[in-house]
VEXDREN-2710 file (C-alpha; in Angstrom, 1 decimal):
% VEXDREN-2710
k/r/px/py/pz
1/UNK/11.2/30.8/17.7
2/UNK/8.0/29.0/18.7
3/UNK/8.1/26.5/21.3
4/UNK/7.2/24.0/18.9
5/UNK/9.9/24.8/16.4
6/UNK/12.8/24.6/19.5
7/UNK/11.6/21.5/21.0
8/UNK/11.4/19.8/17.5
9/UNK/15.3/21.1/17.1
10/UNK/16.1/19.6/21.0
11/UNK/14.6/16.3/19.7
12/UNK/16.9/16.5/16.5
13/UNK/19.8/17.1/18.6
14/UNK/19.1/14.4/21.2
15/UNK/18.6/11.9/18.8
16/UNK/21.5/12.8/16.8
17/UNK/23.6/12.5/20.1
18/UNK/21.8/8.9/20.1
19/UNK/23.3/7.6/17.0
20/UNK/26.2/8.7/17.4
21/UNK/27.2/9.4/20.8
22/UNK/30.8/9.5/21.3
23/UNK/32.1/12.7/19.0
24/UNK/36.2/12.4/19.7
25/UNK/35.8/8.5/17.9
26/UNK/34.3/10.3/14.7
27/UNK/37.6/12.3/13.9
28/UNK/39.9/9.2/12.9
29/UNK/41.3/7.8/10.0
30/UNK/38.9/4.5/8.7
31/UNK/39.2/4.4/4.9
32/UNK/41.1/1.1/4.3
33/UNK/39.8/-0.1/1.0
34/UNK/37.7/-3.6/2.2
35/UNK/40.4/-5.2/0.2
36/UNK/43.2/-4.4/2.1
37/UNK/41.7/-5.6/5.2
38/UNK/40.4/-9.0/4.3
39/UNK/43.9/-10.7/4.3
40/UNK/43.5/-10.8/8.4
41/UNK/39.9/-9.6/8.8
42/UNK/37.8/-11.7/11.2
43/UNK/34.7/-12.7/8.1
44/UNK/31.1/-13.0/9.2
45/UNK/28.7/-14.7/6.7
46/UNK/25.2/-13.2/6.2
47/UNK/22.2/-15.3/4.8
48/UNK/22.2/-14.7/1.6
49/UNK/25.8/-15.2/1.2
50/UNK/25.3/-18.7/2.3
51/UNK/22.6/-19.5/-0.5
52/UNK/24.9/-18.5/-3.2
53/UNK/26.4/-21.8/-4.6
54/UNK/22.4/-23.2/-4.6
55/UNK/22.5/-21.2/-7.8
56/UNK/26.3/-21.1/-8.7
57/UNK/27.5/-24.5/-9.9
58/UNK/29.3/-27.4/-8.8
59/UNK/32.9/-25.8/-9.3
60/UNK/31.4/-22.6/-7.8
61/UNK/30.5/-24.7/-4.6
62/UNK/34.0/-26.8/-4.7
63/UNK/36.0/-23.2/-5.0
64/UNK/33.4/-21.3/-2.1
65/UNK/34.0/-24.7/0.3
66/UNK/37.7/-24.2/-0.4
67/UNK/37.4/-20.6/0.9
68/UNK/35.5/-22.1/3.8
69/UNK/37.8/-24.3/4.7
70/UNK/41.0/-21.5/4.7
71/UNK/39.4/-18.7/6.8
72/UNK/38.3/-21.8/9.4
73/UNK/42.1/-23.0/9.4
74/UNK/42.9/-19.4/10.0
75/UNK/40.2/-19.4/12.8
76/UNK/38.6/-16.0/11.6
77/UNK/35.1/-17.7/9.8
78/UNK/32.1/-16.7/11.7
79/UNK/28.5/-17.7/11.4
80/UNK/25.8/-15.0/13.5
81/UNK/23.3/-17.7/15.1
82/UNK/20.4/-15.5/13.6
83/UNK/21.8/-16.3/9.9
84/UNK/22.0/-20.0/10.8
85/UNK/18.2/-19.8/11.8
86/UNK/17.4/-17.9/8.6
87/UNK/19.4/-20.3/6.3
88/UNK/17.9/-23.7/7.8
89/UNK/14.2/-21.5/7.1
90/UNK/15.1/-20.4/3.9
91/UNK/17.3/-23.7/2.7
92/UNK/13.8/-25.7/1.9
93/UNK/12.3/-22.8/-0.1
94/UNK/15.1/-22.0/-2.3
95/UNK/15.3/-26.0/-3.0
96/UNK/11.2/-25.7/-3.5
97/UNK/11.9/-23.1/-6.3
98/UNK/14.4/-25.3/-8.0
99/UNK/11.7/-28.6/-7.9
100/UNK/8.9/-25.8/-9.0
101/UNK/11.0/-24.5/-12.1
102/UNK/11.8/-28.3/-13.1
103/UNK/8.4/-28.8/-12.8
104/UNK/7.1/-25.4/-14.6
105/UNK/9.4/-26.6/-17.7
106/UNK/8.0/-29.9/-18.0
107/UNK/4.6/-28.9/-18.3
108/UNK/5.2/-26.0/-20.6
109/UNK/7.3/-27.4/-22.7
110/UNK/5.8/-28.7/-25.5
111/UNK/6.1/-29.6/-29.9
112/UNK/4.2/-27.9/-32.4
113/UNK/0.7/-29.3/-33.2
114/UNK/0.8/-32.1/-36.2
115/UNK/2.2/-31.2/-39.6
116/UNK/-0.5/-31.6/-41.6
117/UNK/-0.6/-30.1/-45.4
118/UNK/-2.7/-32.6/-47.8
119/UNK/-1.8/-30.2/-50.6
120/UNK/2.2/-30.9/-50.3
121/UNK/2.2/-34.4/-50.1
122/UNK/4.6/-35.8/-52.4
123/UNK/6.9/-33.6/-52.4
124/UNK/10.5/-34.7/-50.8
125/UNK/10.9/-31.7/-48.9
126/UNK/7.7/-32.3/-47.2
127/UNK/8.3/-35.7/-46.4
128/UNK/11.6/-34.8/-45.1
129/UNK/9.6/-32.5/-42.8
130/UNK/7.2/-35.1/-41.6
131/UNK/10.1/-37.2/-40.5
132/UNK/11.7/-34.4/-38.9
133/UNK/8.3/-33.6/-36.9
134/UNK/8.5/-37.3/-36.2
135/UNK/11.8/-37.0/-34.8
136/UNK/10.9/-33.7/-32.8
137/UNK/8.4/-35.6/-31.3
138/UNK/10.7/-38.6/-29.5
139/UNK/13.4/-36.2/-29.1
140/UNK/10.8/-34.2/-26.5
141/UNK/9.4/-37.6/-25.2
142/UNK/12.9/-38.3/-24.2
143/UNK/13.9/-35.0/-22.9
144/UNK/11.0/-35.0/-20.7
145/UNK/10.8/-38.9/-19.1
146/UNK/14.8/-37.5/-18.6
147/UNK/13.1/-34.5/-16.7
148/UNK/11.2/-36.7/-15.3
149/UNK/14.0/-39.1/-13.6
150/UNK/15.6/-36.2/-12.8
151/UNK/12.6/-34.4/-10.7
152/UNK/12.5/-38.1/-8.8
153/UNK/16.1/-38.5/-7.7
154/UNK/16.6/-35.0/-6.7
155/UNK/13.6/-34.4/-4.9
156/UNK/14.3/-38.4/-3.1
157/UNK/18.3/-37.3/-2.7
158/UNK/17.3/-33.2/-1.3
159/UNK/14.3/-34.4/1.0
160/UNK/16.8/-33.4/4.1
161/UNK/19.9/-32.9/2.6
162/UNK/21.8/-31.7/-0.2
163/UNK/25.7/-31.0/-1.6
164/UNK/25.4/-27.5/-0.6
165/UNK/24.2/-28.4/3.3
166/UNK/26.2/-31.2/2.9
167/UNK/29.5/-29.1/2.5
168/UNK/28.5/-26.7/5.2
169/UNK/27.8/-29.3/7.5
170/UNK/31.8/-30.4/6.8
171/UNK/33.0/-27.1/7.7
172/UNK/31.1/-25.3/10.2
173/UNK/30.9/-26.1/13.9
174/UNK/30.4/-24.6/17.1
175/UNK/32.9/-22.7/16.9
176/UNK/31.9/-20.8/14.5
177/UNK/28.2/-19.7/15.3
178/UNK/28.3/-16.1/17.3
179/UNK/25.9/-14.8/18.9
180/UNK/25.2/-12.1/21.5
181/UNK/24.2/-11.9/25.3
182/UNK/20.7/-10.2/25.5
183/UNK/17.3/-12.2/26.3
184/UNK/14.1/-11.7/23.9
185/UNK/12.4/-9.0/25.8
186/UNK/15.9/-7.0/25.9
187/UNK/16.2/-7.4/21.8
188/UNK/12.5/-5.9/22.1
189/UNK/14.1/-2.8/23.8
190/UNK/16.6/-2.6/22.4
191/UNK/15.3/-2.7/18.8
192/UNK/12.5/-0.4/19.8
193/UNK/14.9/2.5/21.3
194/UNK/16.7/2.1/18.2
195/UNK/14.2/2.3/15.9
196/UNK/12.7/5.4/17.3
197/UNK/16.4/6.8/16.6
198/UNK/16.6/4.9/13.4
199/UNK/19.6/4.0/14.0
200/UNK/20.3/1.1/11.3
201/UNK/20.7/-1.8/11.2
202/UNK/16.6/-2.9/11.4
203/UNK/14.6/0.0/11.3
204/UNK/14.2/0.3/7.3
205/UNK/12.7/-3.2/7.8
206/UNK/10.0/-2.6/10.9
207/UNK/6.8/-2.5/9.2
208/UNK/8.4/-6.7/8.5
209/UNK/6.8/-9.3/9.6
210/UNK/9.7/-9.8/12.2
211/UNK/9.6/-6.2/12.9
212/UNK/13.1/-5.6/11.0
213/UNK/14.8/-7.7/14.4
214/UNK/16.4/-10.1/11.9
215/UNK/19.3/-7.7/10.7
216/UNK/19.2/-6.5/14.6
217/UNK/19.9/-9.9/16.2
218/UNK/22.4/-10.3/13.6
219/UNK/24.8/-6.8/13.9
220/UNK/24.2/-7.3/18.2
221/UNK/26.3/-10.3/17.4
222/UNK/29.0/-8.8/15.6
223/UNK/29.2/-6.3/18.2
224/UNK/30.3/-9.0/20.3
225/UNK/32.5/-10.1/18.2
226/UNK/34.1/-7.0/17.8
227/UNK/34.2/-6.3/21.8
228/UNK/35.8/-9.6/22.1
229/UNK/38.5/-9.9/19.9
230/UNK/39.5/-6.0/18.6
231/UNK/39.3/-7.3/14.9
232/UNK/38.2/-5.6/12.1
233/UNK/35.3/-7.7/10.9
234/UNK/34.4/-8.1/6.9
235/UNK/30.4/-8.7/6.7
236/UNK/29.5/-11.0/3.6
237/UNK/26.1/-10.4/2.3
238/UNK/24.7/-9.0/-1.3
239/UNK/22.4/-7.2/0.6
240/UNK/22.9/-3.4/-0.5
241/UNK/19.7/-1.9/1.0
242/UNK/19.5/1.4/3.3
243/UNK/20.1/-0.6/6.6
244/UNK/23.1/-1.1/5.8
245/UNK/24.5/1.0/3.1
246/UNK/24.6/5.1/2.1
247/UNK/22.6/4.6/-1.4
248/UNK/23.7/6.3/-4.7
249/UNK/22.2/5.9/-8.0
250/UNK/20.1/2.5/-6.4
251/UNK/23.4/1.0/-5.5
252/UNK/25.4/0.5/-2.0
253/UNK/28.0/2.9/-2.4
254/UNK/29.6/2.8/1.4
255/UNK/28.3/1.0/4.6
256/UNK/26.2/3.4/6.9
257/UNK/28.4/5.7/8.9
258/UNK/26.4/4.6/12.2
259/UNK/27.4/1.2/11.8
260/UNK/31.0/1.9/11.1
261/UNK/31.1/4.6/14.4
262/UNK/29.2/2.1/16.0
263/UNK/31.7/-1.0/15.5
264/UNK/34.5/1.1/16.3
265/UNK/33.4/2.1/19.3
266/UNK/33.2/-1.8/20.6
267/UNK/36.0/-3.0/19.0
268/UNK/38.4/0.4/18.4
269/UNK/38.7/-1.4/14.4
270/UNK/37.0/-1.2/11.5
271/UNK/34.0/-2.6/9.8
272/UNK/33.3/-3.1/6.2
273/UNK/31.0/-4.9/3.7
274/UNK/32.2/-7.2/0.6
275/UNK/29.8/-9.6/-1.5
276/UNK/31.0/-13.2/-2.0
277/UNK/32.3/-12.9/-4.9
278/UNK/34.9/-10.2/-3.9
279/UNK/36.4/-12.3/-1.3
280/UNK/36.9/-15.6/-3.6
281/UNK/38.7/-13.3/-6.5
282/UNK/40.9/-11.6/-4.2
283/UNK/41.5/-15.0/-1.1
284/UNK/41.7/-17.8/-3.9
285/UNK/43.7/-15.9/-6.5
286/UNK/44.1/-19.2/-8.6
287/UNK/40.1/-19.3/-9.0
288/UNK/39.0/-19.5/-12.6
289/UNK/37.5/-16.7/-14.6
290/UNK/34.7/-19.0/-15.8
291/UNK/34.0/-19.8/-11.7
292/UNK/34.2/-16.7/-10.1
293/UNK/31.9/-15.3/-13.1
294/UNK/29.5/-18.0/-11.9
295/UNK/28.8/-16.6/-8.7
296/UNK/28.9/-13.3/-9.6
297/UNK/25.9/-14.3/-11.8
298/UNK/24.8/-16.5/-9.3
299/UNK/24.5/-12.5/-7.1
300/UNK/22.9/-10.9/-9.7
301/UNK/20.4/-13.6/-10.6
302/UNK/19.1/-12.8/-6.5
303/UNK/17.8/-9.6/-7.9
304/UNK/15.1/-9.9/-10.4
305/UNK/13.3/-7.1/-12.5
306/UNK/9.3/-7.4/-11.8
307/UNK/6.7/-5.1/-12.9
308/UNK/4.3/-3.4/-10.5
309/UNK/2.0/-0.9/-10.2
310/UNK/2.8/2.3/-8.2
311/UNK/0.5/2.4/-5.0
312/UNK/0.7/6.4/-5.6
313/UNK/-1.0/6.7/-9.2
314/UNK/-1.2/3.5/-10.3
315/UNK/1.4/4.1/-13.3
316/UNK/3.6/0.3/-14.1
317/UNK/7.1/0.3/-12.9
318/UNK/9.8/-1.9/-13.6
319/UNK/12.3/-2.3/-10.4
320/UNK/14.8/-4.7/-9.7
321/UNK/13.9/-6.7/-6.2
322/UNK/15.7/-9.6/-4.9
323/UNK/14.3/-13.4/-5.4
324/UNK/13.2/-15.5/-2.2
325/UNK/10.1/-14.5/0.0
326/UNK/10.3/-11.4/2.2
327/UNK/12.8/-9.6/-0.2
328/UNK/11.9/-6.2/-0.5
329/UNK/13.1/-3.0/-2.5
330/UNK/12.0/0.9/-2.5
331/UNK/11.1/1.3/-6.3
332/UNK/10.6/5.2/-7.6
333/UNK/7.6/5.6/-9.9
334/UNK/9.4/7.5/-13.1
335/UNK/5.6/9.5/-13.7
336/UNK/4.8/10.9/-10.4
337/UNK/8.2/10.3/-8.9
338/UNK/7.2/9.0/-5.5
339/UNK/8.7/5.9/-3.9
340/UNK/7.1/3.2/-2.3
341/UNK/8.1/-0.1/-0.7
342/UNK/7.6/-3.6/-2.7
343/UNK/7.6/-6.8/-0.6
344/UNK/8.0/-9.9/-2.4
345/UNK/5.4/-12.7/-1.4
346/UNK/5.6/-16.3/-2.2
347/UNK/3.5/-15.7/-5.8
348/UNK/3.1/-11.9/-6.3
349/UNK/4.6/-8.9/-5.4
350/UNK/3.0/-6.4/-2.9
351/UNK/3.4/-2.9/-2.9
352/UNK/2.7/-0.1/-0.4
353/UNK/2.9/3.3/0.6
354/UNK/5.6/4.0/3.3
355/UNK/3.9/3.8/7.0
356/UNK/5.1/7.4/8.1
357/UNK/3.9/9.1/4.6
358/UNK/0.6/7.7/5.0
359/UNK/0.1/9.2/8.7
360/UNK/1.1/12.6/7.3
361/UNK/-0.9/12.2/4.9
362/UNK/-3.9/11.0/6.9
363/UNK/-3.7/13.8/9.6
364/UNK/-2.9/16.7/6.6
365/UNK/-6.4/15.1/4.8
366/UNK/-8.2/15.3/8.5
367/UNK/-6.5/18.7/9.4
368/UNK/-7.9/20.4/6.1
369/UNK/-11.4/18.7/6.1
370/UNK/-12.4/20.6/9.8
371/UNK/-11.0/23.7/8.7
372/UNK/-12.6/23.9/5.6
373/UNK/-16.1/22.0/6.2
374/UNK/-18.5/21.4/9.2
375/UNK/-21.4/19.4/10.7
376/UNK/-25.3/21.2/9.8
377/UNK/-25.8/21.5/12.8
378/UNK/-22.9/23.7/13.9
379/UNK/-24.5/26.4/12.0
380/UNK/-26.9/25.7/9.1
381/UNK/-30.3/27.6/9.7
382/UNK/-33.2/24.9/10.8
383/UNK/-36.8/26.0/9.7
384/UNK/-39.0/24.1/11.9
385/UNK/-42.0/24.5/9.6
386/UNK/-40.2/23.0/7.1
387/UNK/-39.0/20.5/9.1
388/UNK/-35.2/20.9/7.8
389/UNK/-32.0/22.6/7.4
390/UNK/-31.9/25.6/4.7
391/UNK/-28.8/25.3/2.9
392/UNK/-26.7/27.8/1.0
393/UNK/-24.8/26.0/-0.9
394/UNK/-26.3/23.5/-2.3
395/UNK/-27.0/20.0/-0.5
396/UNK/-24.5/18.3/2.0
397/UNK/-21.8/15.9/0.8
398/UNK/-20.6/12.4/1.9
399/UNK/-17.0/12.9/4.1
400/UNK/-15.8/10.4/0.9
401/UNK/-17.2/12.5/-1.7
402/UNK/-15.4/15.9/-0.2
403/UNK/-12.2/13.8/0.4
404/UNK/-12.1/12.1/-3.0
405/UNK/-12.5/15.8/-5.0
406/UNK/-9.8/17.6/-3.0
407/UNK/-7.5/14.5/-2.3
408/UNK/-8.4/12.2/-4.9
409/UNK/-5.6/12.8/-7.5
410/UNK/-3.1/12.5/-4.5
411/UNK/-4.0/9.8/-2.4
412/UNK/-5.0/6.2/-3.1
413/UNK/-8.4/5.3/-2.1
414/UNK/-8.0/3.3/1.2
415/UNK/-6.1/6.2/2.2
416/UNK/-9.3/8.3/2.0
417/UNK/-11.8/5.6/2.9
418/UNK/-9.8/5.3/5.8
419/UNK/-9.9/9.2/6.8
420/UNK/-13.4/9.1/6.3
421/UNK/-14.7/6.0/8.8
422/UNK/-12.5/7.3/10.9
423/UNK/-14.5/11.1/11.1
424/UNK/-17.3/9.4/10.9
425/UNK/-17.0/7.0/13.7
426/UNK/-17.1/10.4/15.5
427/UNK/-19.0/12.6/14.1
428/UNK/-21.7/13.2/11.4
429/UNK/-21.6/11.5/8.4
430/UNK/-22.8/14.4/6.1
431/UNK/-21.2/17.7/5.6
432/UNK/-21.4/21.6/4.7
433/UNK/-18.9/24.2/3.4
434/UNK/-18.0/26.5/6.2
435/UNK/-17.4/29.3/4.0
436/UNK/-20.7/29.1/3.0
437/UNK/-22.0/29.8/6.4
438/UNK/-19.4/31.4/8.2
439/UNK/-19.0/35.2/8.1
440/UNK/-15.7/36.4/6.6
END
């Protein structure tokens, strides 16, 4: 075994004792079903859970605000500070995107052009159809001054409140917001230990703008929560990606095993994850099938197909990624079969190549071009009469050109443009074959 090889396995098993450190706690029984524990489970709300009834429905709202209010009178409804920041930050976008899709239909919407067929006149069904057009025509005028109105009042009623804030304002208090004990630089340690480990939650979500601390801040409270009060803890988010959940067949199929070890280890009880929907149909058993089908809906309406191109070959892919700005997703391009990570912007969708496939790639690309080709002047005879090299094989190449032929079909383009400043910053900027000049 080359020393290489063992200390890569010493690394493997060090960082494996990281994430999960404490063996004996791994050998016990934690497979309650999530709905047999959320009779008496402490529940902790996540973000998105929060922005459900924005697209559920009056009677959704009135049912979720009567769940609310029970788990507060049973004094086990928590709110992570973190998710209270991200809700007040998010809470005027998702009410933007309402305004924006009222305002989207009343310009789009319009009538057909003027009936007009000279030939047909005096016909009754034609006049019938004039009248109808006529009618069409103040039908729309009305639907859109009442479009209008509407736009006004709401966006006059919302400016800094709404039913939805308005509810939670009724129901959460002090009490309820958790949070944890560590100062800023502290998080930055913490995450960044972690990270290296990748021990979730956070470090699928680094290359964010927040550096994937959002998810972080939020479990470090739970944590506490769990140290303090020996409860198992139900977590109510849609959220379904790696961070959090063991992925089958692009769905959440159990909540990471670090995290359950993890909250065990604080709180010697269990952790699980439920979506909203889950805890109304089996907490409010008297809930309508018409309501609880509304925010069910309202879940699967936060995930939206969108079509983009795959950073790896440029083939179109269809993936489902979750409404609001800064959702992202890990599509799979069906032709070459590569994933990739999509980050949803305020108007577009951007897509990129995962950080850590891109290094390989980069040092495999820079690795293979100084085996394979050299500077002339390493080794290309120099006539002096001539005044220039005396090539072999033909005339130098560009570091792009050599890249682009041998990686071109494999890499995107930045990828190589980016290999080649980066020789060239360095070294020479024109290039020969080796095995043209070197003996075998």
């Amino acid at each position: 075994m080359t020393s290489k090889t063992q200390n890569n396995e010493d690394a493997a098993i060090s960082g494996l004792c990281q994430v999960l450190p404490d063996a004996s706690m791994l050998l016990v029984r934690d497979t309650e079903p999530v709905g047999a524990l959320l009779p008496n489970a402490d529940i902790v709300f996540d973000t998105n859970a929060l922005l459900v009834p924005y697209r559920s429905g009056k009677d959704s709202l009135g049912k979720i605000a009567q769940l609310l209010e029970k788990l507060k009178q049973e004094k086990r409804l928590f709110l992570p500070s973190q998710v209270l920041r991200e809700f007040t930050k998010v809470r005027p976008v998702t009410l933007g995107e309402v305004f924006k899709s009222l305002a989207d239909l009343n310009s789009t919407i319009k009538a057909p052009g003027n009936v007009s067929f000279p030939l047909l006149e005096g016909l009754p069904e034609y006049s019938k159809l004039r009248e109808a057009e006529q009618g069409l025509h103040a039908s729309l005028e009305t639907f859109k001054a009442s479009l209008r109105d509407l736009m006004k009042v709401t966006q006059e009623a919302w400016g800094l409140s709404d039913p939805v804030f308005d509810c939670y304002l009724k129901i959460f208090n002090g009490d309820h917001i958790i949070g944890h004990d560590y100062e800023d630089a502290e998080v930055a340690a913490i995450a960044k230990r972690r990270y290296d480990a990748q021990i979730p939650p956070g470090y699928k979500d680094a290359s964010k703008s927040d550096g994937g601390v959002g998810d972080l801040q939020i479990w470090l409270s739970i944590l506490k929560l769990g140290d303090a009060r020996k409860k198992n803890v139900v977590f109510v988010t849609g959220e379904e990606k790696a961070d959090w959940f063991h992925r089958g067949n692009s769905r959440g199929i159990m909540p990471r095993v670090e995290l359950l070890d993890e909250y065990r280890r604080f709180s010697r009880a269990s952790f699980r994850i439920a979506p909203l929907s889950l805890l109304i149909e089996q907490l409010l058993p008297s809930v309508s099938v018409q309501t609880l089908n509304s925010v069910k809906n309202a879940e699967e309406v936060d995930r939206r197909l969108e079509s983009m191109k795959c950073p790896h070959c440029g083939a179109d892919v269809l993936w489902s990624i979750r409404l609001g700005h800064g959702a992202t997703a890990k599509p799979r391009c069906g032709q070459c079969a590569e994933s990739f990570h999509a980050h949803r912007q305020r108007d577009s969708i951007v897509v990129r190549i995962p950080h850590g496939k891109r290094m390989a790639a980069v040092d495999e690309m820079e690795r293979w071009f100084f085996e394979n080709y050299m500077d002339p002047a390493e080794g290309v005879p120099f006539d002096s009469a001539e005044g220039g090299y005396v090539y072999a094989g033909g005339e130098p190449l560009t570091t792009l050109t050599i890249l682009a032929d041998q990686y071109g079909t494999r890499f995107p383009r930045p990828w190589l443009e980016e290999v080649a400043n980066a020789i060239e910053a360095d070294h020479a900027d024109l290039w020969v074959r080796r095995s043209d000049y070197e003996e075998a």
